[in-house]
N, CA, C and O atoms as a GROMACS GRO file, in nm:
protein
  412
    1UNK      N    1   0.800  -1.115  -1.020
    1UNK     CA    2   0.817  -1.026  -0.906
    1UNK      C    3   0.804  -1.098  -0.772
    1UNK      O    4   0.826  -1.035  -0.669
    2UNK      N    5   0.764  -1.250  -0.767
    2UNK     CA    6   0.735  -1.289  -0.671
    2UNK      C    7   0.670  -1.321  -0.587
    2UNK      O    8   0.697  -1.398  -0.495
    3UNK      N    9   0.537  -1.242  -0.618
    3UNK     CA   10   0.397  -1.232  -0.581
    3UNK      C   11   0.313  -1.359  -0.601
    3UNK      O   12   0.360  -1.441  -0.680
    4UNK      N   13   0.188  -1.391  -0.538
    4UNK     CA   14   0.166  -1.578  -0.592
    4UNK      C   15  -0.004  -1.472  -0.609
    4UNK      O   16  -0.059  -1.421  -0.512
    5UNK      N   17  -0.064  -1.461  -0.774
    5UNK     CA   18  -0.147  -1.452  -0.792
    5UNK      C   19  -0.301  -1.504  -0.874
    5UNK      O   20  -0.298  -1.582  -0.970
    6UNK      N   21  -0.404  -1.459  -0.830
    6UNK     CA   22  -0.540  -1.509  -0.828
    6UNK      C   23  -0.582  -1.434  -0.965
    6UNK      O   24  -0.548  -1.317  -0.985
    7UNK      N   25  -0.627  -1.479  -1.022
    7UNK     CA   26  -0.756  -1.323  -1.104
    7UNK      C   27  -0.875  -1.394  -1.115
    7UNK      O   28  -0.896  -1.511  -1.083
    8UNK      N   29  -0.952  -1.313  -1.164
    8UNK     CA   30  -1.114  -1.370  -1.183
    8UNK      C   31  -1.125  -1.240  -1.273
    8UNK      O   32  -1.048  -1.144  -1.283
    9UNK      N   33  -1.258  -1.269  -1.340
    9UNK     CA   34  -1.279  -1.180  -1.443
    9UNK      C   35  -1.407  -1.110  -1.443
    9UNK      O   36  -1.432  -1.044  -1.544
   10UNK      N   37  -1.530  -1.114  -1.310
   10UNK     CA   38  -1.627  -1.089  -1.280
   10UNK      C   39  -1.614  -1.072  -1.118
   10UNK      O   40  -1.559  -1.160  -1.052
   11UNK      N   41  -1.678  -0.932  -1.046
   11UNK     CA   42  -1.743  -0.936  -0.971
   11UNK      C   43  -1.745  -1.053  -0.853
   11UNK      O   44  -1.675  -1.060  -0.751
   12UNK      N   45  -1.869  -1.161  -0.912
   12UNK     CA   46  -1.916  -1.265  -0.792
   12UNK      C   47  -1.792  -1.358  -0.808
   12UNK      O   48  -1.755  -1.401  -0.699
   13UNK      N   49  -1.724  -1.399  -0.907
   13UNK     CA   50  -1.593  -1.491  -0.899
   13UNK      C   51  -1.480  -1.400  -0.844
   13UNK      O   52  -1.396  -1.481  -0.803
   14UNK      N   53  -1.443  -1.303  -0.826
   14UNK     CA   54  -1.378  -1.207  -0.762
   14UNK      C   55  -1.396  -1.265  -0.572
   14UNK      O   56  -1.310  -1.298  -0.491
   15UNK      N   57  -1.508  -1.256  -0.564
   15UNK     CA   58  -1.535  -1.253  -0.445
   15UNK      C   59  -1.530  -1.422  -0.384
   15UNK      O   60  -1.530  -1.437  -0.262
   16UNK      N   61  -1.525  -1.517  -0.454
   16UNK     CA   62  -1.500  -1.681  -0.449
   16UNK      C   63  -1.358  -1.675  -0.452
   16UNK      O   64  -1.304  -1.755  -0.376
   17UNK      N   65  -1.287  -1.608  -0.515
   17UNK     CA   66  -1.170  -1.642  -0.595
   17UNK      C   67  -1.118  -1.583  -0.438
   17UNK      O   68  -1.098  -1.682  -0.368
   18UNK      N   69  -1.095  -1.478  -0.375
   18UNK     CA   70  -1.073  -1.418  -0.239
   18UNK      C   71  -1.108  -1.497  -0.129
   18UNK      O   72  -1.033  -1.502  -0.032
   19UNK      N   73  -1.195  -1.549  -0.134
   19UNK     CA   74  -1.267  -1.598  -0.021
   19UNK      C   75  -1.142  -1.760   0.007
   19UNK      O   76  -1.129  -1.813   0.117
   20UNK      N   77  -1.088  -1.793  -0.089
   20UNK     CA   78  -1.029  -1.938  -0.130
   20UNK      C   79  -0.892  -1.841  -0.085
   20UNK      O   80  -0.835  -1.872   0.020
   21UNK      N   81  -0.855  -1.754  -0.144
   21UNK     CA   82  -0.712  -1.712  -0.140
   21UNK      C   83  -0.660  -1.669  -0.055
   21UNK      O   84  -0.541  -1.692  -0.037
   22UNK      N   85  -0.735  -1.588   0.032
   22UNK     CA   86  -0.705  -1.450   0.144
   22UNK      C   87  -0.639  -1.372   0.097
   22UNK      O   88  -0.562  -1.352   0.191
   23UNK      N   89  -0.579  -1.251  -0.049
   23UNK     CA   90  -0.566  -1.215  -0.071
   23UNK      C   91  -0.465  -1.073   0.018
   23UNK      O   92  -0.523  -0.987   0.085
   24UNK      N   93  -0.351  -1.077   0.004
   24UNK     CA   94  -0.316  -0.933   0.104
   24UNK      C   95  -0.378  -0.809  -0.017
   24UNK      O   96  -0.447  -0.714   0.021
   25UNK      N   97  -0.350  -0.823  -0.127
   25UNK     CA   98  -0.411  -0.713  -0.193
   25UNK      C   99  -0.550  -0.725  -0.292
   25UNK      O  100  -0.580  -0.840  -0.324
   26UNK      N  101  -0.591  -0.673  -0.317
   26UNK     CA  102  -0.686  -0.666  -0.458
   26UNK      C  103  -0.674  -0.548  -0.543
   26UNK      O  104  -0.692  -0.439  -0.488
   27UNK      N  105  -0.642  -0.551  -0.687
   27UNK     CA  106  -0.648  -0.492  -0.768
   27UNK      C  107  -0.725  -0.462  -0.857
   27UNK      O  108  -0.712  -0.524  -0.963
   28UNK      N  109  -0.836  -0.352  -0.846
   28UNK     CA  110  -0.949  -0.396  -0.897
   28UNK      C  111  -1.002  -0.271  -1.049
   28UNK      O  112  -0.965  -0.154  -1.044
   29UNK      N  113  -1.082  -0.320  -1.158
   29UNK     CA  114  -1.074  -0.241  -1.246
   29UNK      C  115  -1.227  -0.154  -1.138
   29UNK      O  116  -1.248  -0.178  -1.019
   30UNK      N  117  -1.297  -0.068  -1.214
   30UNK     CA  118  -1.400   0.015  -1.122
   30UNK      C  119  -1.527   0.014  -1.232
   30UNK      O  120  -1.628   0.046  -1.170
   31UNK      N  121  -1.555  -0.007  -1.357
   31UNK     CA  122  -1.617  -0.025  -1.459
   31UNK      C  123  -1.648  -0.146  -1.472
   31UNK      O  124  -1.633  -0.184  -1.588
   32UNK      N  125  -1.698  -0.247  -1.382
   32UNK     CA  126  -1.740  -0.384  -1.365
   32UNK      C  127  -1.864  -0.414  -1.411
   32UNK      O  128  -1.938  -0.317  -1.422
   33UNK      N  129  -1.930  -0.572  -1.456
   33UNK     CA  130  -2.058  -0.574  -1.461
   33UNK      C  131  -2.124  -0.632  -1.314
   33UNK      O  132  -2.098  -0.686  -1.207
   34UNK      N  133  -2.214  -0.584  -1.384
   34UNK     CA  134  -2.341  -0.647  -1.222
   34UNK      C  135  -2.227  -0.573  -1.136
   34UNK      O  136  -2.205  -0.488  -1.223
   35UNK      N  137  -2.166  -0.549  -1.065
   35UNK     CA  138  -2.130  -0.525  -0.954
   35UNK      C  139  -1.993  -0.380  -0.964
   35UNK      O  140  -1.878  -0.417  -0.985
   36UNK      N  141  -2.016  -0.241  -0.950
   36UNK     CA  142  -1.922  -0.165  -0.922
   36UNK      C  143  -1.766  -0.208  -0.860
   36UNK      O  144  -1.760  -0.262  -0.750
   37UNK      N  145  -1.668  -0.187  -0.922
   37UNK     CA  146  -1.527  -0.172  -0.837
   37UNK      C  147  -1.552  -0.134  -0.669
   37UNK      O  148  -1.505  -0.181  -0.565
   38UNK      N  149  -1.630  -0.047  -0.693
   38UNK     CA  150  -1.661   0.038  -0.530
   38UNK      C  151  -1.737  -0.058  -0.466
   38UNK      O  152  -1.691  -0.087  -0.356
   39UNK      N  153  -1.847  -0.124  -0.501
   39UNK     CA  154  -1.905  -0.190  -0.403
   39UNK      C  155  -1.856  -0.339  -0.395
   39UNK      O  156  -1.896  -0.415  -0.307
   40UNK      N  157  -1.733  -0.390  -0.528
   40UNK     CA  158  -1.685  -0.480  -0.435
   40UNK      C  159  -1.542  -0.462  -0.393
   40UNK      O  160  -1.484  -0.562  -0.352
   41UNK      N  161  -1.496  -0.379  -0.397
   41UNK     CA  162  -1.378  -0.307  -0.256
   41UNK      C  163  -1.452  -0.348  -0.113
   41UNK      O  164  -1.405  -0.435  -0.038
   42UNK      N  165  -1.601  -0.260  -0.078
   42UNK     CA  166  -1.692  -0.307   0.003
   42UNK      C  167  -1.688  -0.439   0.054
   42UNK      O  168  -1.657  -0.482   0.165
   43UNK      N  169  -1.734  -0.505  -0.069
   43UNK     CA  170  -1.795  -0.643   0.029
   43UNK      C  171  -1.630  -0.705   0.007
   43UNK      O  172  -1.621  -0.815   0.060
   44UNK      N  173  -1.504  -0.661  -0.055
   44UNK     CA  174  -1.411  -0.757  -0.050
   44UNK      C  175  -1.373  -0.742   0.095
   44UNK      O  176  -1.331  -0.834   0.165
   45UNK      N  177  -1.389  -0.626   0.129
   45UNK     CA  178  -1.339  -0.563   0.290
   45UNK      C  179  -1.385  -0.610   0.409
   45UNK      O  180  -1.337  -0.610   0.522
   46UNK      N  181  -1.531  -0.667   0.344
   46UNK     CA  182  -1.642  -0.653   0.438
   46UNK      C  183  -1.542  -0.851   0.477
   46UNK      O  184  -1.509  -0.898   0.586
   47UNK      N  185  -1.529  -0.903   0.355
   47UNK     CA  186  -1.501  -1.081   0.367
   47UNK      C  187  -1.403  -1.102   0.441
   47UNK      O  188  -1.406  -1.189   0.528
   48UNK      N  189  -1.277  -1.007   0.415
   48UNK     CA  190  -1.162  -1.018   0.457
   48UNK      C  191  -1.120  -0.976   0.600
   48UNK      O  192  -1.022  -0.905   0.623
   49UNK      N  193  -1.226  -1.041   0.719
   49UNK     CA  194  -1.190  -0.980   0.829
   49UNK      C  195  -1.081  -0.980   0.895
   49UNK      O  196  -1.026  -0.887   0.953
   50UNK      N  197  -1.043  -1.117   0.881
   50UNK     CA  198  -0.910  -1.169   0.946
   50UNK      C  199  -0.798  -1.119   0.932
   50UNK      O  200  -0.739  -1.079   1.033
   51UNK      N  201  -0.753  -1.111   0.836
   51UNK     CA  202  -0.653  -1.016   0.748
   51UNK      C  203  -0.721  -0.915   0.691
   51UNK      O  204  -0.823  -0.962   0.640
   52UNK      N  205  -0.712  -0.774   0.672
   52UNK     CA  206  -0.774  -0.688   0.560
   52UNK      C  207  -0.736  -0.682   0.463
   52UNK      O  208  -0.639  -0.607   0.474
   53UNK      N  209  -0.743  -0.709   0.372
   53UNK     CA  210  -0.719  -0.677   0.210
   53UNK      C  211  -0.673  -0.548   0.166
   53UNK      O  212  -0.768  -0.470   0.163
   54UNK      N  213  -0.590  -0.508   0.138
   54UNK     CA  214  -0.545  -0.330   0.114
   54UNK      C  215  -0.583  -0.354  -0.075
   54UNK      O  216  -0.522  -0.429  -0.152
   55UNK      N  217  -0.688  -0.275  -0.104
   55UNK     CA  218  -0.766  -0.241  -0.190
   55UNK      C  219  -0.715  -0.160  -0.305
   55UNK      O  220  -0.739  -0.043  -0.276
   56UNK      N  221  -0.641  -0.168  -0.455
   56UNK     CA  222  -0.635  -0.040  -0.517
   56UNK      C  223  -0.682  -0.084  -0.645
   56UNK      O  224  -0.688  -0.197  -0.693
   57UNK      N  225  -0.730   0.088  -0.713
   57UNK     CA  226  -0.798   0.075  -0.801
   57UNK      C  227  -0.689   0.101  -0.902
   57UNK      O  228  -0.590   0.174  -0.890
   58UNK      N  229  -0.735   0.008  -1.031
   58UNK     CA  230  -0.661   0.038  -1.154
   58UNK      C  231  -0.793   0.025  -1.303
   58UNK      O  232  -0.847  -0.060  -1.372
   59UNK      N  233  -0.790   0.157  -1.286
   59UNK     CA  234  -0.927   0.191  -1.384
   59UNK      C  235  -0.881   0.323  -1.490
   59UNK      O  236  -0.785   0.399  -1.480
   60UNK      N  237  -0.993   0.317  -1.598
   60UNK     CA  238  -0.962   0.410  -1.667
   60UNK      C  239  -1.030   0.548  -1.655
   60UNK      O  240  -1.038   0.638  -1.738
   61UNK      N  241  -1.082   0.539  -1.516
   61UNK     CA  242  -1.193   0.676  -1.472
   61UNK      C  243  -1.075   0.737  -1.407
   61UNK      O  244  -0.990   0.682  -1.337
   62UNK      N  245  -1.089   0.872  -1.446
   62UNK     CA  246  -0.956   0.937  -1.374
   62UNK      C  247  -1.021   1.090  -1.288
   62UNK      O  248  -0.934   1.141  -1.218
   63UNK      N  249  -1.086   1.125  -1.286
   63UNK     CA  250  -1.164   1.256  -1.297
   63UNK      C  251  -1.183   1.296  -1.139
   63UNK      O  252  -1.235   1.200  -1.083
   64UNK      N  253  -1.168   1.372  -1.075
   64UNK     CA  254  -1.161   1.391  -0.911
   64UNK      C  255  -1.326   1.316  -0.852
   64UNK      O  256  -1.354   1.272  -0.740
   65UNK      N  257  -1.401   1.325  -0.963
   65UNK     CA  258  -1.501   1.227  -0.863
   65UNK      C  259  -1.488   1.077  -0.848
   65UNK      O  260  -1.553   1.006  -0.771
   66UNK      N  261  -1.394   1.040  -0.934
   66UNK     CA  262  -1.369   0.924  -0.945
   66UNK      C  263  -1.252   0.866  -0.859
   66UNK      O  264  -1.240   0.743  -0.850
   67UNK      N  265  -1.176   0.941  -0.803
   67UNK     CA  266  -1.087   0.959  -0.686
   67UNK      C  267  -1.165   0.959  -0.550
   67UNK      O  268  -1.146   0.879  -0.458
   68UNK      N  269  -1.257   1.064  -0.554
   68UNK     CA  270  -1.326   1.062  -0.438
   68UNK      C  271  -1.394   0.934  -0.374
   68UNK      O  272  -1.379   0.890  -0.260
   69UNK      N  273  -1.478   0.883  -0.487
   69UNK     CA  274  -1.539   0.783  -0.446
   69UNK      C  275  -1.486   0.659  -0.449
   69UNK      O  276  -1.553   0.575  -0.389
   70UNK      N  277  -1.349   0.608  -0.519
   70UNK     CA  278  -1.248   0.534  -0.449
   70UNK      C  279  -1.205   0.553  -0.349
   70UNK      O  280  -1.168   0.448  -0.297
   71UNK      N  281  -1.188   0.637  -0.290
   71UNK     CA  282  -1.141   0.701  -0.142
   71UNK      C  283  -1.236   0.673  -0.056
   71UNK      O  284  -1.188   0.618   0.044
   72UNK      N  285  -1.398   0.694  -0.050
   72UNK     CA  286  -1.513   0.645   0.048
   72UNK      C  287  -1.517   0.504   0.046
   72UNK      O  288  -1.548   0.439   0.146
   73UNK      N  289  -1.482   0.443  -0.082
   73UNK     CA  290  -1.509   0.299  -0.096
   73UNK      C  291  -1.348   0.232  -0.025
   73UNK      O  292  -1.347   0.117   0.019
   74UNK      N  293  -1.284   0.276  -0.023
   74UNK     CA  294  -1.182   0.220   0.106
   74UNK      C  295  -1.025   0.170   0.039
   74UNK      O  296  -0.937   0.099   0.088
   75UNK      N  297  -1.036   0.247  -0.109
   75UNK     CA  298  -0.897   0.233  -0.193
   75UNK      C  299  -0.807   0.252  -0.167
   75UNK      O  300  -0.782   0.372  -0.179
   76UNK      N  301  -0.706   0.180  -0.121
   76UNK     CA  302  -0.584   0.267  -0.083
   76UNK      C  303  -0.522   0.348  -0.156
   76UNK      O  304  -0.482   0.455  -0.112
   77UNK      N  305  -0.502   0.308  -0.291
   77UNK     CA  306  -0.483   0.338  -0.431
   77UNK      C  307  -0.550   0.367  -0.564
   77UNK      O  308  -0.611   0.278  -0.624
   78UNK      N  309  -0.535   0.523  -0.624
   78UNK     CA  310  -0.596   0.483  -0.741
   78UNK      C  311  -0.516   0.536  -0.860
   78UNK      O  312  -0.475   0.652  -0.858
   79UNK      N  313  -0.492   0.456  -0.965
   79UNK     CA  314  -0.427   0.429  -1.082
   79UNK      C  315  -0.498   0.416  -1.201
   79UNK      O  316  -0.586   0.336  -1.231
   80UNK      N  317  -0.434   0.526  -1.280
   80UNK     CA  318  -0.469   0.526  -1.415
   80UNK      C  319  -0.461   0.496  -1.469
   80UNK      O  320  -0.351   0.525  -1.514
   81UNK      N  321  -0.548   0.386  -1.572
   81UNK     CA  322  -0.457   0.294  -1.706
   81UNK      C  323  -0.419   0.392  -1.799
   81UNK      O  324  -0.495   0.483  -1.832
   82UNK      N  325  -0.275   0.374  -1.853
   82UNK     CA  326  -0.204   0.260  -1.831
   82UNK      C  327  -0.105   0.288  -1.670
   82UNK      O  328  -0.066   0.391  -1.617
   83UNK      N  329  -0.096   0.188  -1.644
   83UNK     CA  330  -0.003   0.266  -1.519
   83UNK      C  331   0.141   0.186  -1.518
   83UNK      O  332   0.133   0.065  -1.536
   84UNK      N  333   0.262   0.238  -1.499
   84UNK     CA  334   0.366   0.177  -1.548
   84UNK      C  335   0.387   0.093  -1.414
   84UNK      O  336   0.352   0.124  -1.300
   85UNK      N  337   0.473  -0.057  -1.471
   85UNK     CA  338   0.492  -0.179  -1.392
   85UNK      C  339   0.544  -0.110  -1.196
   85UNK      O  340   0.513  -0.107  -1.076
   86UNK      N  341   0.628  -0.074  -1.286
   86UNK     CA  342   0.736   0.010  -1.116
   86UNK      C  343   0.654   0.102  -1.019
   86UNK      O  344   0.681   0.143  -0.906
   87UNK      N  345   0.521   0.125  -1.115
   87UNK     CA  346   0.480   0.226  -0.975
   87UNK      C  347   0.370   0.143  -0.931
   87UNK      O  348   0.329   0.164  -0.817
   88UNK      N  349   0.314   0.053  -1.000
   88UNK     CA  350   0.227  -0.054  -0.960
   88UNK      C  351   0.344  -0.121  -0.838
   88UNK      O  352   0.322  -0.092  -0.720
   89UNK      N  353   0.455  -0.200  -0.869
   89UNK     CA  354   0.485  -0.233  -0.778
   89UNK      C  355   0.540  -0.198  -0.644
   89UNK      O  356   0.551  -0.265  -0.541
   90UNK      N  357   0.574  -0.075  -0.673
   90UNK     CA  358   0.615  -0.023  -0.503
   90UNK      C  359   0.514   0.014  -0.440
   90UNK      O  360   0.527   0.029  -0.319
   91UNK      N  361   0.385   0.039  -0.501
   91UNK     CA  362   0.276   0.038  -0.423
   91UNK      C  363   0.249  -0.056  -0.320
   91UNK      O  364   0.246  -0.041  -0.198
   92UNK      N  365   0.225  -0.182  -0.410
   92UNK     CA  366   0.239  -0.356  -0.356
   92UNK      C  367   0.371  -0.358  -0.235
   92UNK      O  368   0.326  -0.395  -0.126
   93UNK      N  369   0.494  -0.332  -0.231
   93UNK     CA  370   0.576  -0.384  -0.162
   93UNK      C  371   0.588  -0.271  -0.063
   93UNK      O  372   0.660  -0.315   0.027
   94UNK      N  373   0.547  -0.131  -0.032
   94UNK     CA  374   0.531  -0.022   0.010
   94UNK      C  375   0.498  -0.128   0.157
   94UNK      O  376   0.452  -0.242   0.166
   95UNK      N  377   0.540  -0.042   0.245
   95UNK     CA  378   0.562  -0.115   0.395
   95UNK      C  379   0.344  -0.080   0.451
   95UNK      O  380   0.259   0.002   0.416
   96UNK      N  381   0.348  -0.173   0.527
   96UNK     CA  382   0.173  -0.201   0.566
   96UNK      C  383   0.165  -0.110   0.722
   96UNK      O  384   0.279  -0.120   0.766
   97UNK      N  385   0.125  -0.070   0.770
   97UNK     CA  386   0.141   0.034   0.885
   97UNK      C  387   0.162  -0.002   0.977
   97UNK      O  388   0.082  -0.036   1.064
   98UNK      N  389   0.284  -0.005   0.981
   98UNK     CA  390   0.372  -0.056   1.120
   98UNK      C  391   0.461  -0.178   1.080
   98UNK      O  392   0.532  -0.230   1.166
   99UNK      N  393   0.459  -0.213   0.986
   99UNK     CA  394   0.571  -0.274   0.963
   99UNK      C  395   0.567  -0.330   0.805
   99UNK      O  396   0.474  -0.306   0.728
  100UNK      N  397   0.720  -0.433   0.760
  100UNK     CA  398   0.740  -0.381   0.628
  100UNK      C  399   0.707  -0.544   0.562
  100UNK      O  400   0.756  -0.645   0.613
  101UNK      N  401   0.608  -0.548   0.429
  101UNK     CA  402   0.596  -0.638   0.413
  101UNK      C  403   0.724  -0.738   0.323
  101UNK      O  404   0.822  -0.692   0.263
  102UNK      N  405   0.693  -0.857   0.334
  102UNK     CA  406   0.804  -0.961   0.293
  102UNK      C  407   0.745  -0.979   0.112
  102UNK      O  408   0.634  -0.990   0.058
  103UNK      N  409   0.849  -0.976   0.077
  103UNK     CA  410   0.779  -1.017  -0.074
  103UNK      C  411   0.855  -1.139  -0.131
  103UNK      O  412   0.822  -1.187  -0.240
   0.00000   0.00000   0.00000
């Protein structure tokens, strides 16, 4: 698709792995160890001053509280596994506010 991507498989390497990359997005599961999806949306937001990171969740919690509190935690997105390729990606290429990103 074009995209040049990072993963990490924990939390605190999440947050190394970003810190090295500058990430325009993060895709994050919400059922993490040591560290909530929600609270590192948080501190990914909190790292990424320069650029902001546009945040979505792809988890298997689906339930309106689980919406909600992706929504306080600063998700732009939240997605249900499984979630099909095409709507994952027009999310990603979906224009950034005020103008349209390059992919």
């Amino acid at each position: 698709m074009g995209f040049h991507v990072a993963t990490a498989t924990d939390p605190a390497t999440a947050l190394e792995v970003a810190a090295a990359f500058s990430p325009a997005f993060a895709i994050l599961d919400i059922g993490l160890p040591g560290m909530d999806g929600y609270q590192l949306a948080r501190a990914l937001r909190a790292q990424q001053t320069a650029t902001p990171v546009r945040v979505f969740a792809l988890t298997g919690y689906g339930q309106a509280e689980d919406y909600r509190r992706s929504n306080e935690a600063g998700f732009e997105r939240h997605f249900v596994k499984p979630v099909a390729l095409a709507q994952l990606v027009e999310a990603l290429t979906g224009a950034f506010p005020g103008e349209r990103p390059s992919v």
